[in-house]
N, C-alpha and C positions, 0 to 999 in steps of 0.2 A: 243703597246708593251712597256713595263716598266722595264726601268735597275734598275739590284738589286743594293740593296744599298749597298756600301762598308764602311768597319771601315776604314775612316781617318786614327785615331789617331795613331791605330798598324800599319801603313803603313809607319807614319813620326817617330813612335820610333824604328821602323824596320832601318831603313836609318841612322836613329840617333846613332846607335849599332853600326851599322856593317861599317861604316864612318872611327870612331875611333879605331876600330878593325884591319881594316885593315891598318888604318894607323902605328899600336903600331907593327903590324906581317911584316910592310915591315922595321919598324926602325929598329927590331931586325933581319931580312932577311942580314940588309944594315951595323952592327954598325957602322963601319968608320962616317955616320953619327950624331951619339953624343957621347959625351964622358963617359967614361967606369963608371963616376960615374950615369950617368943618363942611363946608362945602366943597371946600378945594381937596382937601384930606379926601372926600368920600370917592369925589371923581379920579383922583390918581391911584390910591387902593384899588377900584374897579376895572379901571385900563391896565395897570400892573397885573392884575390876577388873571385880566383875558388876555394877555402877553404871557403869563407864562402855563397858560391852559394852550395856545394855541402850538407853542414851542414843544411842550410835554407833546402835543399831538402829530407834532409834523416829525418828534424824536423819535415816535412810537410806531411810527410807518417801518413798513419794510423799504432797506436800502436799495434792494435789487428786483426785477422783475422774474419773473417765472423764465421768462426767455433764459435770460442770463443764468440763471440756475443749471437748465437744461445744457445749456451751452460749454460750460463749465465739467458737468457729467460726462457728457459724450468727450471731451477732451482728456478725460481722466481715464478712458476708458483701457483696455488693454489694446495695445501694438497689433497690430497683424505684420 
């Protein structure tokens, strides 16, 4: 019997994420532990970075629907 093979890598960037994540979601749980400037720092780095995760995402979408694809085809199509 043969174990499947597993992705490493997404396992150690998996851990790698979610490490720092929760450490930034207990600093902010906790402020008394940093001070109010690196509190400001922490919260505008984090709204920054799901600003430009959301833009990469909404970048990454297809422009056009399948319709429009389709549509586009048959207009290209030859003459009768």
């Amino acid at each position: 019997m043969k174990l499947p093979d597993y992705d490493y890598k997404s396992t150690l960037t998996a851990f790698g994420l979610v490490i720092p994540i929760c450490l930034a979601l207990w600093l902010l749980a906790v402020p008394t532990t940093m001070s109010l400037a690196t509190f400001a720092v922490t919260i505008s780095v984090m709204l920054a970075g799901s600003l430009v995760a959301l833009a990469t995402w909404n970048n990454g979408r297809a422009t056009r629907s399948i319709a429009h694809v389709l549509n586009d085809v048959e207009k290209a199509g030859p003459r009768e």
